[in-house]
N, C-alpha and C positions, 0 to 999 in steps of 0.2 A: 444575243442570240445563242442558242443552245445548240453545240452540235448532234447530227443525228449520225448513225448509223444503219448501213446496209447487209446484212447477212445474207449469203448467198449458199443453197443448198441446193446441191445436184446430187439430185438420190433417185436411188436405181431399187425398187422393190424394197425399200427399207420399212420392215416394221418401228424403228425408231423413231422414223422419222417425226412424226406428231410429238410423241414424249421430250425430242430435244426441241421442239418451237415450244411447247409449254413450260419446260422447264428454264430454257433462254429467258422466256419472261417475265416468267415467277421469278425467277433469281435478278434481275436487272432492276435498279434504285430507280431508272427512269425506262420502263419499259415503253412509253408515248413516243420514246424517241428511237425508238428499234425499230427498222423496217425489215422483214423476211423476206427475201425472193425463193422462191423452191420450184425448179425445174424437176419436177414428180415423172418418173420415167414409171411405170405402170401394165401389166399384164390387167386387162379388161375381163371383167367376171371372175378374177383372184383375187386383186390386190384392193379393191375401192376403199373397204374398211377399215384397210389401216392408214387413208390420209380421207379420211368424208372433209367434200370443203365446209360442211353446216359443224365442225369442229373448228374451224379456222378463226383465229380473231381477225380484225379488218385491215391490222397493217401488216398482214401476210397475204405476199402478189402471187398466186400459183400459175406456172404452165405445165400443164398438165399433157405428156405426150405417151404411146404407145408404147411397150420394150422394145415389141419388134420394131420400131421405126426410129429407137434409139441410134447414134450411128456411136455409141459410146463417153467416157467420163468429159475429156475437154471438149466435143460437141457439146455435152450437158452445161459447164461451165459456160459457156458462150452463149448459150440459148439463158440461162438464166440472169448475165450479165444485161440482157434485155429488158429485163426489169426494174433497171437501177432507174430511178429519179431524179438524181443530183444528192444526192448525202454525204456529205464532210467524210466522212469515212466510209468505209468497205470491209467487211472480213468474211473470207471463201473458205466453206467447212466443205471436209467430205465424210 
């Protein structure tokens, strides 16, 4: 059995954010076995465009919450820690 891994991203209004999930998996030899969780913190009628989920591949888990109802970065980590599945590994970007 092939270990998988979990990436965990708590992003707060990052234009990046998309560019580094496609680039994680264009650069990964087994991208099948990358799971993304992304805790998407979000200003509503600003931000949609730079994370559309009809951009998302399917092993990217989004929760998707409000800025204002952010309550900040390690809330974020924790809300996204919610998406794990059981994966051999874990690694938490910010």
């Amino acid at each position: 059995m092939q270990p998988d891994i979990f990436v965990q991203i708590p992003a707060y209004r990052d234009p990046q954010t998309l560019p580094t999930i496609q680039s994680a998996l264009t650069l990964a030899k087994y991208p099948q076995r990358i799971s993304i969780g992304v805790c998407w913190q979000y200003m509503p009628g600003e931000d949609e465009h730079m994370l559309p989920r009809t951009a998302l591949p399917a092993n990217v888990r989004l929760l998707s919450v409000p800025a204002l109802e952010s309550k900040g970065c390690s809330w974020a980590r924790h809300k996204v820690q919610s998406l794990f599945q059981g994966e051999q590994y874990t690694l938490s970007i910010d």
